[in-house]
C-alpha positions as CSV (number, residue, x, y, z in Angstrom):
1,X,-108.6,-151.0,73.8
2,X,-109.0,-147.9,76.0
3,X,-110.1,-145.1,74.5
4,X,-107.4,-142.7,72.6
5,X,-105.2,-145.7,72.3
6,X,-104.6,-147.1,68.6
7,X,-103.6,-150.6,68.1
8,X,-99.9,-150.6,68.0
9,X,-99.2,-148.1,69.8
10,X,-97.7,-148.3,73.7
11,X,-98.7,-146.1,76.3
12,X,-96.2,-143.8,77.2
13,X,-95.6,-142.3,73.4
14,X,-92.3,-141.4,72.5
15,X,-92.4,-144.3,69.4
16,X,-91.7,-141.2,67.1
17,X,-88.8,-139.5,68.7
18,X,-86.8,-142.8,69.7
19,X,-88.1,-143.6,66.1
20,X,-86.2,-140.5,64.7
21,X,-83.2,-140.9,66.8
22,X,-82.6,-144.5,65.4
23,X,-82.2,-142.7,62.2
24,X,-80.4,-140.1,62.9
25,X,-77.7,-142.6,64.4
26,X,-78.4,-145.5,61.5
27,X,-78.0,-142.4,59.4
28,X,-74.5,-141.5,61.0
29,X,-73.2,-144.3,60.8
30,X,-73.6,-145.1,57.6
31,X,-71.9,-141.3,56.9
32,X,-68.6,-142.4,58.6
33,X,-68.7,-145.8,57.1
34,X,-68.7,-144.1,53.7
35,X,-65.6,-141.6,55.0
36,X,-64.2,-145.0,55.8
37,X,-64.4,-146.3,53.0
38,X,-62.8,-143.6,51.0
39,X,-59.9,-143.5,53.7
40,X,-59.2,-147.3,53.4
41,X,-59.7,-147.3,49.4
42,X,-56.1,-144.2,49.6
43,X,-54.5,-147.4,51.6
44,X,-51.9,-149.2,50.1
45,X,-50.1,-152.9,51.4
46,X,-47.2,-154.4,49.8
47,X,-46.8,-158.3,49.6
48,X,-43.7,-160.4,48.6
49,X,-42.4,-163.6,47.3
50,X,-39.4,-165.5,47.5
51,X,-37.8,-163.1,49.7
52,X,-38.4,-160.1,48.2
53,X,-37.8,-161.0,45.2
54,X,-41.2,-159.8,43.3
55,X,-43.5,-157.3,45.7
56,X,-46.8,-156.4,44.5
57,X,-48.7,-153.0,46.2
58,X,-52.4,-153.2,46.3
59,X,-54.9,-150.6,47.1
60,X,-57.8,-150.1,48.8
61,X,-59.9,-150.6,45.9
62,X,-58.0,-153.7,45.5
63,X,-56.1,-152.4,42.5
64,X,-52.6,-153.8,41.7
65,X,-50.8,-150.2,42.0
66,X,-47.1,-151.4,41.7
67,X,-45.0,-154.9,40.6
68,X,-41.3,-155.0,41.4
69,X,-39.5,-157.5,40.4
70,X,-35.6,-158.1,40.9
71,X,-33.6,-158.9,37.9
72,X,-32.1,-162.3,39.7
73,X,-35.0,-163.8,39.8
74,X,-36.4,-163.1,36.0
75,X,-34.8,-166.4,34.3
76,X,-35.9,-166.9,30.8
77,X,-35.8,-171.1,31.8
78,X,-38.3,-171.4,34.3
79,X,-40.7,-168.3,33.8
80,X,-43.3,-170.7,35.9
81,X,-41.5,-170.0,38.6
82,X,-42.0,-165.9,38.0
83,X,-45.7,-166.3,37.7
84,X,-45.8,-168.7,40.4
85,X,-44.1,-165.7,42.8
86,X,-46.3,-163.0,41.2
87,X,-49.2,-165.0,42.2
88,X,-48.2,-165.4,45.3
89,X,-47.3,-162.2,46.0
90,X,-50.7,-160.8,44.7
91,X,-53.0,-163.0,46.5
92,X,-51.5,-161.9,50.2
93,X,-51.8,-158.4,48.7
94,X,-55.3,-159.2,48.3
95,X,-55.7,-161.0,51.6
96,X,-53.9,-158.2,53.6
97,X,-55.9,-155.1,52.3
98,X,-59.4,-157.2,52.3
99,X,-58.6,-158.0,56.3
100,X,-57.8,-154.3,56.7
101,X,-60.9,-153.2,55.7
102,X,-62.9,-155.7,57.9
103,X,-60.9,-154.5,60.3
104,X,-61.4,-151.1,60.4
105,X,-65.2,-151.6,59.3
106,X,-65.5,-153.9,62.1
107,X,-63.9,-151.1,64.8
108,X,-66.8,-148.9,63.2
109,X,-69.9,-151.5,63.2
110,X,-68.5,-153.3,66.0
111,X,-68.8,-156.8,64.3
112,X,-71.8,-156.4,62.9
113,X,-72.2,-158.1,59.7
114,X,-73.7,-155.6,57.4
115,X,-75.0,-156.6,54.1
116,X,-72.9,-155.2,50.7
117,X,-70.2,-153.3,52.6
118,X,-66.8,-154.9,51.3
């Protein structure tokens, strides 16, 4: 090793201030991915069943917010089929709102796969 030179280190410096700028931008973008995440969890998306007749709204913390179902369709003979269209319903809430947020995370990471976000 020449002299002044430690092992590790490149000639040239500037290790500490790219070092610092990583962070700062690591450190950014994990500040708008937080706002994110607070703007997609006010979100809402509404799913339906059997042409229209049961919607479910889901939010952005993947909360059931709302169930409407029409009278028609509420028949005291074949409740399986009402829980069958609520269950429907709710899973494509759940699948809409879950591919909005990768969405809109993945505009912000630009498809990186971060650990524990979603």
């Amino acid at each position: 090793m020449g002299k002044g030179m430690r092992a590790g280190k490149k000639p040239g410096g500037g290790g500490a201030g790219s070092m610092q700028k990583q962070l700062a931008q690591v450190q950014a973008m994990q500040r708008r991915m937080e706002e994110l995440q607070a703007e997609l969890e006010e979100k809402e998306v509404e799913a339906t069943a059997g042409g229209g007749a049961v919607s479910i709204t889901v939010n952005g913390k993947k909360e059931i917010c709302k169930i409407a179902i029409k009278p028609e369709v509420v028949d005291p003979d074949d409740v399986e089929m009402l829980q069958d269209l609520i269950m429907v319903a709710a899973n494509e809430a759940m699948r809409q709102i879950e591919e909005l947020s990768q969405s809109e995370m993945g505009k912000l990471t630009g498809g990186l796969s971060i650990p524990g976000l979603m």
